[in-house]
C-alpha positions in Angstrom: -3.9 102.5 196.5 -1.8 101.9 199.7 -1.6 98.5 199.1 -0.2 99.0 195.8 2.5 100.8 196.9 3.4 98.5 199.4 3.6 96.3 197.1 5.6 98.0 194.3 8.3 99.3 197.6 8.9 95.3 198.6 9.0 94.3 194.7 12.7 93.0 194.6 14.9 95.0 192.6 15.4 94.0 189.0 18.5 91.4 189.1 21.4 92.6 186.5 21.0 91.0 183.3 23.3 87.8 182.4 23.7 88.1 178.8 26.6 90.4 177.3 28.2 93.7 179.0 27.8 96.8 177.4 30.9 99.1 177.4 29.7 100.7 180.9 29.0 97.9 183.2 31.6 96.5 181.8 34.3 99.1 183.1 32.3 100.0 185.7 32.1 96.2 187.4 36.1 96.5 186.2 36.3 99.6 188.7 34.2 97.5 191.5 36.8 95.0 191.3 39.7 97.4 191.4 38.7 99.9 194.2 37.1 97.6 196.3 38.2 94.3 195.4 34.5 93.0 194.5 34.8 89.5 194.2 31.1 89.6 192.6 31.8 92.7 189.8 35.1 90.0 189.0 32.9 86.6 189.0 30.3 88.7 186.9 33.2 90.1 184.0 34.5 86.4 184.1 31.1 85.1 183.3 30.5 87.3 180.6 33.0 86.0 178.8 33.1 82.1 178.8 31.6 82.3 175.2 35.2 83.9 174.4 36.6 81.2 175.9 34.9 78.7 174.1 35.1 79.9 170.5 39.8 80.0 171.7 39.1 76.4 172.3 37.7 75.5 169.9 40.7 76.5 167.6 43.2 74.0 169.3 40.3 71.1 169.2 43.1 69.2 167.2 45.9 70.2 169.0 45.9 66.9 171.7 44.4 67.8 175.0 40.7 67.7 175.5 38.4 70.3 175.1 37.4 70.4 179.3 41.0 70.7 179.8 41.8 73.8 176.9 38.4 75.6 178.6 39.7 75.5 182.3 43.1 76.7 181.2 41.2 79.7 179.2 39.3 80.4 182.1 42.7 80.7 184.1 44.0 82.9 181.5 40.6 84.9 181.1 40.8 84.9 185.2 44.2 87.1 185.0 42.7 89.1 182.4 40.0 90.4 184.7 42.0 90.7 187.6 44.1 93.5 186.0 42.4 94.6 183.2 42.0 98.8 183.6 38.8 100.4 182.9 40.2 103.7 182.0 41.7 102.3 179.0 39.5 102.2 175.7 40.2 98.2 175.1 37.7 96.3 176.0 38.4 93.3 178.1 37.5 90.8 175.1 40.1 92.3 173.5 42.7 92.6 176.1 41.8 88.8 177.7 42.0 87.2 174.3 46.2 87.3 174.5 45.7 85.4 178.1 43.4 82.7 176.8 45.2 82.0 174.3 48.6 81.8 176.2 47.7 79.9 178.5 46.0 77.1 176.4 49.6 77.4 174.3 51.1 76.6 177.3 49.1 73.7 178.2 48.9 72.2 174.6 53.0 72.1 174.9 53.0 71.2 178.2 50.9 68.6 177.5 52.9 67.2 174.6 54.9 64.9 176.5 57.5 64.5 179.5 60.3 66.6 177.4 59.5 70.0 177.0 59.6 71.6 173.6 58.2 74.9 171.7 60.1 77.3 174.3 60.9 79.9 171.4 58.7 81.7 169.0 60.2 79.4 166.1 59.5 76.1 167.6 56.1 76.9 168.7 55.1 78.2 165.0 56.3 74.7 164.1 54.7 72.9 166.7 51.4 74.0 165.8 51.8 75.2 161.7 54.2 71.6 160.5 50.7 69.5 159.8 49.0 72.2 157.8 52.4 73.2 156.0 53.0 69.7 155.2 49.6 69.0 153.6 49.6 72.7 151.9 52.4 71.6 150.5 51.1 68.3 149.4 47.9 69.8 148.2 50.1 72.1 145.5 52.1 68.9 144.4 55.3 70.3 146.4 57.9 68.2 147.9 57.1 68.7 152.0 60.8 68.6 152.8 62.5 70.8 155.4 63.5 73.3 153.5 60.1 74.2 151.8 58.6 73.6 155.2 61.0 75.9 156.5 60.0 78.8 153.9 56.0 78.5 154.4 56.5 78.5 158.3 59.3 81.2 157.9 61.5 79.4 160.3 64.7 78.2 159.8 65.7 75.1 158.1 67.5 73.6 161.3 64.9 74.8 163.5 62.6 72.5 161.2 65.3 69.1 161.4 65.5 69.7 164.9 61.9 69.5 165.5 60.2 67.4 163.2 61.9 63.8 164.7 60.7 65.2 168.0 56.9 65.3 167.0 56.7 62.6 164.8 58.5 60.4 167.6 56.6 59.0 170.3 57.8 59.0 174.0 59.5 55.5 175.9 59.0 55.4 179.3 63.2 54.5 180.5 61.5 52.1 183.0 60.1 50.3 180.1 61.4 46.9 179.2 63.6 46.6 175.6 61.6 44.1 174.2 59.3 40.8 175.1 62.3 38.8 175.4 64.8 41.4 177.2 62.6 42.4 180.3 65.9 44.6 181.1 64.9 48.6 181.2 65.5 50.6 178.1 67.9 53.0 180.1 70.5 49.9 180.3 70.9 50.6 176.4 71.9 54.6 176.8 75.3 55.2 176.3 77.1 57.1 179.1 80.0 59.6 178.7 81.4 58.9 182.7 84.0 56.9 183.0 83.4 53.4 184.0 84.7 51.9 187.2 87.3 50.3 185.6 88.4 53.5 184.2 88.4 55.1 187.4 90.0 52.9 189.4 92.8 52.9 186.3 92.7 56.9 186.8 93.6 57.1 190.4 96.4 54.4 190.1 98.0 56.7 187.8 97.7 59.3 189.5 99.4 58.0 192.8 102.1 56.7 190.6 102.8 60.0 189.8 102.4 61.5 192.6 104.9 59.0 194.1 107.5 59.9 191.5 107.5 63.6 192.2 108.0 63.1 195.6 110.8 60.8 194.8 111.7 63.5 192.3 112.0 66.1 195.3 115.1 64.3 197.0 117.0 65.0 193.5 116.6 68.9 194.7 118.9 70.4 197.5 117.0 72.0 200.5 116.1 75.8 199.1 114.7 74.2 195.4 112.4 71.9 197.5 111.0 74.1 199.6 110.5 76.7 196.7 108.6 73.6 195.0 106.4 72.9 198.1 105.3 76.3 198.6 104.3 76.8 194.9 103.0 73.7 193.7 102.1 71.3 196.8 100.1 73.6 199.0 96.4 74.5 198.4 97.4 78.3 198.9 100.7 78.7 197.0 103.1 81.1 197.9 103.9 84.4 195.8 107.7 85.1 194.5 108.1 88.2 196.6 106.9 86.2 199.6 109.4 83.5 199.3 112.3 86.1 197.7 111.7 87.5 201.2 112.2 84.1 202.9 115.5 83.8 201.3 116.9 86.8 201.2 116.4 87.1 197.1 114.7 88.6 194.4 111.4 87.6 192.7 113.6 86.7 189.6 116.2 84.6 191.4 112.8 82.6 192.7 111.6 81.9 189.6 114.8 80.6 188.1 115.3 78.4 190.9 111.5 77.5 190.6 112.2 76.3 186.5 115.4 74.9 187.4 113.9 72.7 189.9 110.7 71.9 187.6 113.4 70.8 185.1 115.0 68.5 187.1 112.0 66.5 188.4 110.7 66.2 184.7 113.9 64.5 184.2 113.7 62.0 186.6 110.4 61.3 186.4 110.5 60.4 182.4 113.5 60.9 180.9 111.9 60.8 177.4 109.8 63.6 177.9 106.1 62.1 177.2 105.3 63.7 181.3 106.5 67.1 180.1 103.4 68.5 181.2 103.2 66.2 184.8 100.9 68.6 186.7 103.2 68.9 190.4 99.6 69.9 192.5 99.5 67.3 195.5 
């Protein structure tokens, strides 16, 4: 009889179960984790719910990336679910974790897409993953799978749908890539540019010491008081205000300013008598 009992005291204790949580354990391991920061009572809800995560993945199975890569991403997502999922709530975590898996294997399907990032708005990702089954919907009912009746069974707009659609259908080109078998030269020597070439630069800053040159040529066409009122508006990288130099001279604000177009007048004149550098900008 003694032996017995010593034997039923050392029996290990009964291991928890592995399968499914029931509603308690499931909020109680949820408080383990968030009182104490149990890292078992969080491995444990995490574990009970890879099956969740399987059954997500197998929904994007056709979406590009491979099925390992969809199930560690849900497993990321159904990690952050755990983490701050609250037990006083009534949800249950399958619930409540479902949103994460799934956003974080949307995320890695676009991601995954290609170098250029697309389906950053609600509209674009409904197209991104709904334009295949629209289009063959579509052809299924004899319809014409054109943007616009694209457009009205995603419920996006019709220029959301032209936007996108060359952007799937295309395939990505490495710019390092050569342009053909024949032209080993990189496919980014056939992008146009909007800078302006050297030419056009050099042809740029000879204009613009020509000019330069003529309004301070210009200048010696103004007597003393018109320059210097010129100088200290236009040719300093702090101009001057009217009361400032009205103060200088001993007159008004007004009196400034006339002298200021008078002597703007003049240098227009002898810079271009016909008037095409009306609007010669006098900054130095």
């Amino acid at each position: 009889m003694g032996l017995r009992r010593a034997r039923f005291e050392e029996a290990p204790k009964k291991p928890m179960r592995e399968g499914p949580l029931t509603q308690e354990e499931e909020r109680r391991l949820a408080r383990l984790w968030r009182v104490n920061s149990d890292e078992k009572a969080l491995g444990r809800l995490v574990s009970a719910h890879m099956g969740l995560v399987i059954r997500i993945a197998l929904e994007f199975r056709h979406s590009g990336p491979p099925m390992e890569d969809l199930i560690q991403e849900g497993n990321l997502g159904l990690t952050i679910a755990a983490r701050r999922f609250d037990p006083n709530r009534r949800t249950r975590l399958a619930t409540y974790a479902t949103y994460w898996i799934r956003a974080c294997m949307l995320e890695h399907v676009v991601r995954s897409h290609g170098p250029v990032r697309i389906g950053t708005t609600r509209s674009q990702r409904k197209i991104f993953f709904g334009l295949g089954r629209a289009r063959r919907k579509l052809e299924c009912e004899g319809e014409t799978a054109d943007a616009e009746h694209l457009a009205s069974v995603l419920g996006v707009e019709q220029g959301d749908i032209e936007a996108m659609t060359p952007r799937l259908t295309g395939r990505d080109i490495s710019l390092d890539a050569p342009r053909g078998f024949d032209d080993r030269r990189p496919m980014a020597a056939s992008l146009a540019e909007d800078a302006m070439t050297p030419e056009e630069m050099i042809a740029g800053i000879q204009e613009d010491d020509h000019r330069r040159a003529q309004v301070y040529e210009g200048l010696k066409v103004l007597d003393p008081r018109e320059r210097a009122i010129i100088r200290a508006r236009h040719m300093r990288q702090r101009p001057a205000t009217l009361a400032c130099l009205g103060k200088k001279f001993g007159i008004s604000r007004e009196r400034v300013r006339q002298l200021e177009l008078r002597a703007k007048a003049k240098l227009r004149q002898f810079v271009d008598v016909d008037g095409t550098l009306a609007n010669l900008p006098l900054e130095c």
